[in-house]
N, C-alpha and C positions, 0 to 999 in steps of 0.2 A: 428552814432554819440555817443562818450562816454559823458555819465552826467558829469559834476563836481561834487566835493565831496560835496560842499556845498548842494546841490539841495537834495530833500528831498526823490527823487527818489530811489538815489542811499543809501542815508542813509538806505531806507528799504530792498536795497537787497545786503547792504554790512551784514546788520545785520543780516535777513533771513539766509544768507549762512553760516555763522555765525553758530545762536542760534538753527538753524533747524536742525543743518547737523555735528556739530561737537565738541557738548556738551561732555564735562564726562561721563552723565548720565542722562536717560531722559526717558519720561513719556508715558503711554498708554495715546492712543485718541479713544478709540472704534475701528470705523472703519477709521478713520483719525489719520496716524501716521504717520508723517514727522519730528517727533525728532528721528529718528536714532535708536535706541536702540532695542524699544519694536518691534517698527515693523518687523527689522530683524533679531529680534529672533524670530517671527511669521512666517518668511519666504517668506516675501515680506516687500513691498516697499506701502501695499494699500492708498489708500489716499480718493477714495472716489469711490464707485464701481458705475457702467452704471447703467442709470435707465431702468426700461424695453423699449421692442421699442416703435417707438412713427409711426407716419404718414407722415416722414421728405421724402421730396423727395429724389430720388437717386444721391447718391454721397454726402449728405446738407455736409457731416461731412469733406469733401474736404480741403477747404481753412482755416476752424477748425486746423484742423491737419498740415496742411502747417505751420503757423503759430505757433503753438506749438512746430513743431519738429525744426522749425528755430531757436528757443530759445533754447531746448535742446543742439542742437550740435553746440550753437557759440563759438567761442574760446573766444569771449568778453563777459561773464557775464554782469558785470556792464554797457553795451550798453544798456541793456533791459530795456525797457520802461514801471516801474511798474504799471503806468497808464494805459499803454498798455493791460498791462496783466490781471487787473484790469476788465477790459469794456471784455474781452472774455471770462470771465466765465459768466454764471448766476447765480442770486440772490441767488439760492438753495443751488448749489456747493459754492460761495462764504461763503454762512455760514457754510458751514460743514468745510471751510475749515477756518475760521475765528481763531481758536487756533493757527495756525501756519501763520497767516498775509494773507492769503487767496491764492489762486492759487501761487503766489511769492514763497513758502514753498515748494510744491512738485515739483516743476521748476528744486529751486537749490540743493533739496535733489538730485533729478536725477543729474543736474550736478556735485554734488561732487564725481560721480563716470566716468568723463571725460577723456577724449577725449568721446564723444559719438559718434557711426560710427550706419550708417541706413543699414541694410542688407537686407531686406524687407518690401514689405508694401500691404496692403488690402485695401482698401475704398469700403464697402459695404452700401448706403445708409447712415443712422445716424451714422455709426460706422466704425473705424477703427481700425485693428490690424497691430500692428509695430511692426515687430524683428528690435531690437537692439544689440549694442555689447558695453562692458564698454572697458575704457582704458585698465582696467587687462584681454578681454577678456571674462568677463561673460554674457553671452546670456539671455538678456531680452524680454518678451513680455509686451509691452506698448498697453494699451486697452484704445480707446475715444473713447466719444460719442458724438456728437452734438444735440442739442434743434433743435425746430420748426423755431427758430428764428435766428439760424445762431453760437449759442456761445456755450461753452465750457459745457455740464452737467455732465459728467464723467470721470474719470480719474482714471487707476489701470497700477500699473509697476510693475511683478514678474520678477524673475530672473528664468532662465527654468535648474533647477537644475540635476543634471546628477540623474540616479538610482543609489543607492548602496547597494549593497547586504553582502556586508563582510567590518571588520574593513580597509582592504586595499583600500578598495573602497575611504573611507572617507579620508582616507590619502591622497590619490589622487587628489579628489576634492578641499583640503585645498591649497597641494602645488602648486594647478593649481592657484591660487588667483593671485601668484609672492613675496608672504611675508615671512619674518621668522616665525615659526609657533609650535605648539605645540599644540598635542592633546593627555588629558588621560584618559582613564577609570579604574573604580576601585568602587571595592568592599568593602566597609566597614564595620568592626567589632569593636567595642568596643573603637569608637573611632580613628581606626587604617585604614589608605587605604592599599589596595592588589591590586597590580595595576592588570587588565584583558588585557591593549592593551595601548601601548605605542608610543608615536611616539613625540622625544625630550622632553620628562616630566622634566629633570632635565637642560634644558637652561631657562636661567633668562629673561626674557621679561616683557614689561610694562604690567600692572595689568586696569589701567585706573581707576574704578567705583567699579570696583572689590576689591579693597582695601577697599571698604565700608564695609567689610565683618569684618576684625580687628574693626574698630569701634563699630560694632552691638555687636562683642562681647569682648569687654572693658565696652559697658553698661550694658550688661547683667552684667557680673558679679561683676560691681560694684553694681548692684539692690539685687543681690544675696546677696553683704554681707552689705546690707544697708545702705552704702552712697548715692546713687541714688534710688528714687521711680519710676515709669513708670508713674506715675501720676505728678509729678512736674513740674512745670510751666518753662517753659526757655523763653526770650524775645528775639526779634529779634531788631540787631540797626542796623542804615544804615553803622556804622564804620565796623559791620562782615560782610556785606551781601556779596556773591560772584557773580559769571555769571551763569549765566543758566548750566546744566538742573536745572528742577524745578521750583516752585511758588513758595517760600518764598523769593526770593531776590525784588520780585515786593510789597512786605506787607508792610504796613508802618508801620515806626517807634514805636516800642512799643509793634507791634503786640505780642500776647502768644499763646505757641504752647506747648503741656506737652513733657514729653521726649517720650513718646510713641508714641505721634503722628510725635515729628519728626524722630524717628526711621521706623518709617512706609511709611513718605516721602523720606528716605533717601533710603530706599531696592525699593521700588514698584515704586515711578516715578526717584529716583536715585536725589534727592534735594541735589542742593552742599550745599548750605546755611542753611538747616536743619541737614547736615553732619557735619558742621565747628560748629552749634550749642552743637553738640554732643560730638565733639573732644573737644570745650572749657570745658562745663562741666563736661567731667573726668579727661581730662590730658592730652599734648601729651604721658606724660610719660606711661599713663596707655593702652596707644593704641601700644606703641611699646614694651609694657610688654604683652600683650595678642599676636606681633608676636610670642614672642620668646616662650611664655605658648604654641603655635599649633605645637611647634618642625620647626621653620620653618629653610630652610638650608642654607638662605641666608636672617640674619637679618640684615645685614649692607647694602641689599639695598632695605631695608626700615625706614630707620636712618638718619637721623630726620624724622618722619613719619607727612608727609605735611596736612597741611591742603586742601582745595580746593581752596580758596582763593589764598593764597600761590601759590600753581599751577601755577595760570593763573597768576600770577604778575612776575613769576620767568618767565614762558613760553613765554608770551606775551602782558607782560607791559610795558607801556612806563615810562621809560626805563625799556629793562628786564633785569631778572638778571643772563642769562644764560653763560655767560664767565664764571661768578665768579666761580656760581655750580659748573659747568664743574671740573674745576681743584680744587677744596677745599672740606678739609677732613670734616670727621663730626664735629668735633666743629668749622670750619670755617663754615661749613654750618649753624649751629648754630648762629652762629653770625650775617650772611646773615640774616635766618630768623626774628629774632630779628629787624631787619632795615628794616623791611616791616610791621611791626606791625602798625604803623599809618597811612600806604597808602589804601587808597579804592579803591572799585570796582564801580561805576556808573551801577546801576543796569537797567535804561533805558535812555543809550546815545544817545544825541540829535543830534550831529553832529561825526560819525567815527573818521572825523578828529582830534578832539580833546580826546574822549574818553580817558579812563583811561588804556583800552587796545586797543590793535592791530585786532580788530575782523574779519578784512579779513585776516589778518597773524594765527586765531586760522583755519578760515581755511586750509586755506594752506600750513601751515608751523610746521611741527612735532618737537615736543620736546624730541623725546627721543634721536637723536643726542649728545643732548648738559645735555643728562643725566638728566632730569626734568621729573618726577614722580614718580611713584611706581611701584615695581617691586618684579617679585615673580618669583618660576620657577612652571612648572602645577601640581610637587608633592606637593607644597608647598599650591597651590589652594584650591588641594583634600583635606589636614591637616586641613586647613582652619573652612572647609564648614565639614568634621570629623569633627572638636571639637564642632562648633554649635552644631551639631547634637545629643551631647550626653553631652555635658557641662552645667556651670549654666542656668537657664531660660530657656532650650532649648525646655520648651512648649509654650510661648512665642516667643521666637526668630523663632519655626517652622514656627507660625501665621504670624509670620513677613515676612518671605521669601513665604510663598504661595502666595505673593498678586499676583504676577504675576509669571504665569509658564514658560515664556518666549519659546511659543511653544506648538507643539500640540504632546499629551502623550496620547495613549490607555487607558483609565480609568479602563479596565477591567484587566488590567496588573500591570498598579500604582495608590497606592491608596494615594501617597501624590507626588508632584512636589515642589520644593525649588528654587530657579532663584535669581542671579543677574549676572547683564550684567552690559560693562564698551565700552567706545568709546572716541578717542580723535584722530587727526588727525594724523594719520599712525598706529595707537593701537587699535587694538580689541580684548575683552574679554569677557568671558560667561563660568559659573558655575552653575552647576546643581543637584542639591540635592536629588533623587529619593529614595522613600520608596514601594519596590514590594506589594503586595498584600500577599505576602507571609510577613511580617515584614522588610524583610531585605533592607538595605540601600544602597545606590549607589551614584557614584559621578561621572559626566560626564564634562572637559574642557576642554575649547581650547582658544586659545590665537594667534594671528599676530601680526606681528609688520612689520614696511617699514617705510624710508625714505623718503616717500610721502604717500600721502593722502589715504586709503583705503575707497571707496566709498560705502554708505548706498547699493546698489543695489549689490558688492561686498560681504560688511556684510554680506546682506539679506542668498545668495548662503553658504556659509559658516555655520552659525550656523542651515538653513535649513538642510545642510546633517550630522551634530551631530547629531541633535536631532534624526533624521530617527534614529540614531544609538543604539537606546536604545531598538527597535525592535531586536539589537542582543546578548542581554543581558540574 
């Protein structure tokens, strides 16, 4: 039976699918990460790993798993009975998984990367292992466990990523996804990428989160020449707040946050609303002056350089404004923008239906069609993520980027990791900033794009065989 929109049900897994699964930019959970980003540039999908075994009789985890994977592979999301889903975890798992609205979170993480097809399956006592396969194709292992009591204690989904041993390798892997794509590596000096391997560096593709990277440094260097302190208070109102990723759109009114702390929410958990804070107080102007400062070779598409807010109003607001974009140059863009400046975002909508956006449309429906976001090509990435590295603040801005390494790096190979990663529905991004042990700097991205949905467990495969990549550096 499908919910009605009104029921509260459906409210939480139009939103889950939503805010879980197809954020901008989104946040580390430890070992619980169902916002997209962090987790799949870890290389999975984890959510909450098996507890050790227990003394469940053979098979307990049977009807467990029946049950879950019925949900997994329905073509009707919104049928799912969050109640339902609710009463099958236990207490335990519920709170771990409690950040992301509890078991509902890794459900539709998993489903955003659908059609999901069963290829095999195990039930050994408490535990089962499931091979899967995503719409695109990518080969998951889905790990449960069951309690003493019949419910849900465990939950982990990796994508079983092919080996690679040469840059061909990873090219491989990528165009296996089914996206437009681009992957570059390169060598930096003085500021300057040398590319090492190449593969479509110069086609233009949406950047997502990744554009967060102009912003971090328009602050820097206005800190640099003393307009901006890192210590300055900026206030959040509910008239800028944006959508998720992030926790400042949920702060009330008033709340203060200095510019360094939201420069630190805006790299490490990807906060749109601590982003749009950043962008007000320098400029747009000053963020589309720090493109053109990185040499980038295609400033006009990132002109008018959007806010987050922006974004999601242009993408998937009711009304959006994606005809208009479509076809209008940059001072009609301009204008556009300008005519969104009083509309808000509802930071936590009560009823879908009425919402200020479309948030089953953010799922499912990609904006880069209709020309709505940021866009870079992957030389333009590497420029990028150069100039931090050797520009104003850049001891600062380094701290900034290590919060999360987005990935696992040989420590005895790199002695710094740099990370920000971008996600929107059909756009994936990830940039990497490596310092050898030897001094020298590195820069590692890649970028998809598709007219449909690339799903987290997709991601997951993806930035997994980059990163391997830096083993061949």
């Amino acid at each position: 039976m499908r919910l009605a929109p009104t029921r509260s049900g459906t409210r939480r897994a139009i939103v889950a699918a939503a805010a879980v699964v197809t954020t901008v930019g989104l946040t580390a959970c430890g070992s619980v990460d169902p916002l997209l980003e962090s987790g799949a540039a870890r290389g999975g999908a984890d959510t909450a790993a098996p507890t050790a075994p227990s003394a469940a009789p053979a098979a307990a985890v049977t009807p467990v798993a029946d049950t879950l994977l019925g949900w997994i592979t329905t073509t009707d999301p919104l049928a799912i009975d969050p109640a339902a889903v609710d009463a099958l975890a236990t207490p335990e798992l519920t709170a771990d998984l409690a950040p992301i609205g509890g078991l509902l979170g890794p459900i539709a993480q998993i489903q955003q990367s659908a059609p999901i097809t069963v290829d095999a399956r195990t039930d050994d006592g408490a535990e089962s292992t499931v091979s899967l396969r995503t719409g695109r194709g990518t080969p998951v292992t889905l790990r449960l466990r069951a309690s003493d009591d019949g419910r849900l204690s465990g939950i982990s989904a990796q994508p079983d990523s092919p080996d690679v041993a040469t840059f061909a390798d990873v090219d491989a892997a990528l165009l296996a996804v089914g996206a437009r794509t681009s992957y570059t590596v390169s060598r930096v000096d003085a500021g300057r990428c040398d590319t090492v391997h190449d593969l479509n560096s110069g086609e233009t593709l949406p950047l997502a989160s990744v554009a967060k990277l102009y912003v971090l440094g328009a602050v820097a260097r206005a800190v640099d020449a003393g307009t901006v302190t890192w210590d300055e208070p900026l206030t959040v109102t509910d008239a800028r707040k944006s959508a998720p990723s992030g926790q400042l759109q949920l702060a009330p009114e008033g709340t203060v946050v200095t510019v360094r702390e939201a420069a630190d929410a805006m790299i490490a958990v990807s906060d749109n609303t601590a982003t749009d804070l950043l962008i007000d107080r320098v400029g747009r102007a000053a963020v589309e002056a720090e493109v053109a400062a990185t040499g980038s070779s295609d400033a006009a598409a990132l002109t008018p350089f959007l806010t987050t807010r922006e974004f999601f109003l242009l993408g998937w607001g009711r009304p959006d404004g994606r005809a208009q974009w479509r076809d209008a140059d940059t001072t009609e863009r301009r204008q556009i923008l300008a005519g969104l400046a009083d509309r808000t975002i509802d930071s936590n909508p009560v009823d879908p239906a009425t919402a200020d956006l479309d948030y089953l449309g953010i799922a499912t429906r990609p904006a880069t069609a209709d020309d709505v976001g940021w866009y870079a090509t992957g030389n333009d990435v590497c420029a990028a993520l150069a100039s931090l590295a050797v520009g104003p603040q850049n001891d600062v801005v380094r701290q900034i980027l290590a919060q999360n390494p987005g990935g696992e790096f040989d420590p005895s190979r790199w002695a710094y990791v740099g990370y920000k990663n971008g996600n929107a529905p059909g756009e994936v991004a990830g940039a990497w900033l490596l310092t050898d042990t030897a001094g020298q700097d590195w820069v590692i991205s890649t970028q998809l794009a598709s007219d449909t949905p690339i799903g987290p467990l997709d991601n997951a495969l993806a930035f997994e065989v980059v990163t391997r990549s830096s083993a061949f550096l």
